[in-house]
C-alpha positions in Angstrom: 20.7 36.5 -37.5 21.7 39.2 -35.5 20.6 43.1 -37.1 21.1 46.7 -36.0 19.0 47.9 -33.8 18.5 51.3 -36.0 18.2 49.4 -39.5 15.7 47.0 -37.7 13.1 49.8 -36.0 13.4 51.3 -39.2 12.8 48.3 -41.2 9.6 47.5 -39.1 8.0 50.9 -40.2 8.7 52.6 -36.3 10.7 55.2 -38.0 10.2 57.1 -41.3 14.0 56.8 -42.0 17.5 55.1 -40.5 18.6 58.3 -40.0 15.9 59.3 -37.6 15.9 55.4 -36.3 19.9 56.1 -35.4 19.1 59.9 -33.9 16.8 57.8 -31.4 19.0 55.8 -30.2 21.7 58.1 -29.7 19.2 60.8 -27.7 18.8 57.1 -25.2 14.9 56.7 -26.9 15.3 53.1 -28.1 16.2 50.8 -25.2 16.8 47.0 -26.1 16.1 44.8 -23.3 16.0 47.8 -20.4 19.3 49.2 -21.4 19.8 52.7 -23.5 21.9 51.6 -26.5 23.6 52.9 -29.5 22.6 52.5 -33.2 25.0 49.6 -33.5 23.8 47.4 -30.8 22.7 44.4 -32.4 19.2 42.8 -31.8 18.3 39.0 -32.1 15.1 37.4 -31.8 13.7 37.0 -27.9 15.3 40.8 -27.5 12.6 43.2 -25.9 13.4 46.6 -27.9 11.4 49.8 -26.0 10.9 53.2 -28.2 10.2 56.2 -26.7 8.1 58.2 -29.0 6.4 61.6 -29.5 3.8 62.8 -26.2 5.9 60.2 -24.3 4.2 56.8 -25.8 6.1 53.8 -25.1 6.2 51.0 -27.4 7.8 47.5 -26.2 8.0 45.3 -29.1 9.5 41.7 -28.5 11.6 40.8 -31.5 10.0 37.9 -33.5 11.9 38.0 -36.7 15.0 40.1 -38.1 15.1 42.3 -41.2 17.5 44.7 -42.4 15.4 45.7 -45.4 12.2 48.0 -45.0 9.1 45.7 -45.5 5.5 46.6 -45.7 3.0 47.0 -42.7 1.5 43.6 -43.1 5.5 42.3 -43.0 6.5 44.5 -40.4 3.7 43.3 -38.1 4.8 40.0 -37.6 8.4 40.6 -37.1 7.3 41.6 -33.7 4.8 40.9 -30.8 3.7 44.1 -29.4 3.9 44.4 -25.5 2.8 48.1 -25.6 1.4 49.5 -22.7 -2.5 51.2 -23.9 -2.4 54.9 -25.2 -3.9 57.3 -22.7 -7.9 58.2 -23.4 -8.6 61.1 -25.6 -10.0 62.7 -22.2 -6.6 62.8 -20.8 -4.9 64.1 -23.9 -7.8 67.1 -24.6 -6.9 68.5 -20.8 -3.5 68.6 -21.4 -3.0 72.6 -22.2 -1.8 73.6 -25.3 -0.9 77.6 -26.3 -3.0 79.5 -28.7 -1.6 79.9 -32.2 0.1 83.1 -32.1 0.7 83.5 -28.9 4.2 82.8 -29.5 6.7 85.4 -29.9 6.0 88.2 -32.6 6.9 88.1 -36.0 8.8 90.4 -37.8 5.6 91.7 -39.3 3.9 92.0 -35.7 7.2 93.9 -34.1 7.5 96.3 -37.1 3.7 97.3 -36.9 4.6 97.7 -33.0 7.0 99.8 -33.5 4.9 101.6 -35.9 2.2 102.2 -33.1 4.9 103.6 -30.2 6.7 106.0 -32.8 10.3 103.5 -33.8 9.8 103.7 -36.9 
């Protein structure tokens, strides 16, 4: 039984909702067997589905079993054989640079007092 692509990552707990399931797909982050595909491209068993996800993880997930309704994680687990590729170490994630909170652009709070201090206001 063939199944949407979107309704079936979603159903298998990779997205929190269709909606985001379908936004994937469309952006070319869900890939069914090497190819970037729409929401509607439907996926039968043997099919080799590849999500892009957040920080760049890749998860390739050989299609087992089809289901268009969300199931639990002990379901969803073997509606799939997981072909994933190992997350990077911690190590390699803690040197990765990341910017101070509040080193961002002012607030509104931060520019009025700014313009307090240099006579704007």
């Amino acid at each position: 039984m063939a199944v949407r692509v979107d309704a079936w990552t979603w159903s298998v707990r990779l997205f929190p909702s269709r909606t985001k399931a379908a936004a994937a797909c469309r952006g070319g982050h869900v890939k069914v067997n090497g190819e970037a595909v729409p929401p509607s491209k439907a996926v039968v068993p043997g099919d080799r589905v590849q999500v892009t996800g957040t920080l760049g993880r890749i998860r390739v997930l050989e299609v087992v079993r089809t289901v268009n309704k969300r199931v639990g994680a002990p379901v969803a687990v073997t509606c799939y054989i997981d072909h994933s590729p190992p997350p990077p170490p911690r190590e390699v994630l803690a040197s990765q640079p990341r910017r101070e909170r509040g080193a961002g652009r002012p607030t509104k709070r931060e520019r009025r007092e700014t313009d307090r201090l240099q006579g704007r206001g």
